[in-house]
Steps between C-alpha positions, in 0.01 A plus 500: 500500500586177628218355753513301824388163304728528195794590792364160656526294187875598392562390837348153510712468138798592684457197751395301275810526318671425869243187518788249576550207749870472595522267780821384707664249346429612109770559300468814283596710216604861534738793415762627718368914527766599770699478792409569879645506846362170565595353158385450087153657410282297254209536320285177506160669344404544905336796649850617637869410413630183642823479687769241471664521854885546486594166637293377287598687187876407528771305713751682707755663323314542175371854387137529475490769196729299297278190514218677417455803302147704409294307222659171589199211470507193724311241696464561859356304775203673788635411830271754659163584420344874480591730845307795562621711246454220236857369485617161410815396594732298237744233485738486178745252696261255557379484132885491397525232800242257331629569129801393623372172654365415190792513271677287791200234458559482118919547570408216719278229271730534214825455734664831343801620693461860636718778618548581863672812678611362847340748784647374845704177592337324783546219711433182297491660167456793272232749472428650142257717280352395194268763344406693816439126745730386725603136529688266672842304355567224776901414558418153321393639227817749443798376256701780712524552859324793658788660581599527154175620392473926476269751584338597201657232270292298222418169513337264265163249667292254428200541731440193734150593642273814469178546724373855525233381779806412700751718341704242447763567236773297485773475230816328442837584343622177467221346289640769241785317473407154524270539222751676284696192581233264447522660173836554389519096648237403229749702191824353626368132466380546181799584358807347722615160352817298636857642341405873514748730659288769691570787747402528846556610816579297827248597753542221766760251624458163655735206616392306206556781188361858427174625375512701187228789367450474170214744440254389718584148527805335722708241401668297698882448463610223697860506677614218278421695193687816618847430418744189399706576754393382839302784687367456885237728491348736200615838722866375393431600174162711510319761695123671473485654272751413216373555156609154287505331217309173571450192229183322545555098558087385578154655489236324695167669382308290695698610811558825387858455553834578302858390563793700431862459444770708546812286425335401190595820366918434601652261252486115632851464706474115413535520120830724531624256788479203247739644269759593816488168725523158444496187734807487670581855478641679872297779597508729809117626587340687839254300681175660466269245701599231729203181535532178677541331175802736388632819435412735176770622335496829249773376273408726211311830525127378543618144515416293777660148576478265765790325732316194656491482883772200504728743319446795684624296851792350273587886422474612871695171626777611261497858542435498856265747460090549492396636171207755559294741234744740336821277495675478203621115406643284255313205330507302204218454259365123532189526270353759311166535331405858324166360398363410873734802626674236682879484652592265740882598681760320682824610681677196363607451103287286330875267408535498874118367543490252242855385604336441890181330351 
């Protein structure tokens, strides 16, 4: 027969093994035991089951049996202390929330890019997840515009500040890439030397020439080095982008800058010209550019000569007639120099000069 005092001590064991001190704000161990109307049942070694509160258990959207099942172990944070019947209420969110925060802090210190899944697209920027906490992309710090950004889409970051006392998390997109070119900027100038032909791809176009990706690093191919024929401006020839074959003519690696040629890669017009004209020879070119020292003459393909200013007005005194780009006209050749690329013209025979001298 049991007595009243032995009932008494099995009882005082029992609380004693119940002899904890959860507080709000502790973050505990315990095993998931069930489910409830109001949300995930755990047992954290208190007098009664604690109970993780759906919202607090999972987002919107997400099943609450599939991301827990019976037996499951896990950390869980008291956000509520004992009621009347004993119940603490738990947070799993929260202690996901600051896990989370501190694998952006060490994503952060070692610069690591990170992957983003874009939630919303709001004025001035981009709103993403990364690992269950929302951030902020502004529009300065997108490659893309927003309007070409998707719902849902991934996008690589660098994070650009992080305070969870604020929460403040702000990342960038385009840091990605201009670290990755930073990088691919260092490669290509350790191994790009003058006379190498390399591929790129024209990405912008200027007055004075194009600008040419080569990986990671642009070139620069100015509008003299596009072509031996004369060309006004590079969209004559080119357009963004073009994928070409570009020879490299200067590396600067103080500057960080690299030259490119395009004609380079033609054979030189001037060294077949030599072997087809002569001085005195008569030759019918187009104008191609008229100064106020002369007109330029194509009187070979890629061949430019030039008809001095006193000789153009002796050509439009005797042909009644203003020459302009585009005309076609016979001169002779007066002097010509393949090494300086040189050809002086005049509409007279050089006989007929020398005789008037």
């Amino acid at each position: 027969m049991v007595t009243k005092k032995e009932t008494e001590l099995d009882f005082e064991a029992l609380l004693d093994k119940y002899d904890y001190k959860f507080q709000k704000g502790d973050l505990v161990k315990g095993i998931v035991c069930g489910f409830d109307g109001q949300g995930v049942m755990v047992d954290i070694g208190a007098k009664t089951t604690a109970v993780i509160p759906t919202y607090e258990a999972v987002d919107k959207g997400e099943n609450i049996e599939e991301k827990f099942q019976r037996g499951q172990e896990g950390e869980f944070l008291i956000i509520r202390e004992e009621d009347e019947e004993g119940k603490f209420l738990l947070s799993k969110k929260k202690v996901d929330f600051a896990y989370a925060w501190k694998e952006l802090e060490k994503a952060k210190a070692a610069d690591e890019t990170i992957l983003g899944t874009v939630v919303n697209v709001v004025k001035g920027g981009i709103l993403v997840e990364v690992s269950g906490v929302r951030g902020f992309i502004p529009s300065s710090q997108l490659r893309a515009r927003e309007s070409e950004v998707e719902v849902g889409s991934k996008l690589e970051l660098k994070i650009l500040t992080l305070d969870v006392q604020q929460n403040n998390f702000i990342l960038s997109n385009k840091k990605v890439y201009e670290d990755t070119a930073e990088e691919a900027r260092k490669n290509i100038f350790s191994q790009i030397e003058a006379g190498q032909v390399v591929k790129g791809e024209v990405v912008r176009i200027t007055d004075f020439g194009a600008f040419i990706d080569l990986g990671g690093l642009d070139g620069l191919l100015p509008l003299s080095q596009l072509s031996w024929r004369w060309i006004d401006h590079p969209t004559d020839i080119l357009k963004v982008g073009d994928k070409i074959d570009v020879e490299v003519i200067a590396v600067d690696h103080d500057k960080q800058r690299v030259s490119l040629s395009l004609k380079n890669l033609e054979p030189d017009p001037w060294i077949e010209a030599a072997d087809k004209i002569k001085e005195g020879d008569k030759v019918e070119g187009v104008v191609t550019r008229l100064k106020h020292f002369g007109a330029f003459i194509e009187v070979f393909p890629g061949v430019e000569a030039l008809l001095p200013h006193n000789e153009v007005v002796d050509y439009q005194n005797e042909n009644k007639t203003i020459v302009k780009v585009g005309d076609k006209i016979s001169t002779y050749i007066l002097k010509f120099n393949p090494a300086d690329k040189r050809i002086a013209l005049s509409v007279q025979e050089q006989s007929e000069a020398s005789a008037e001298e």
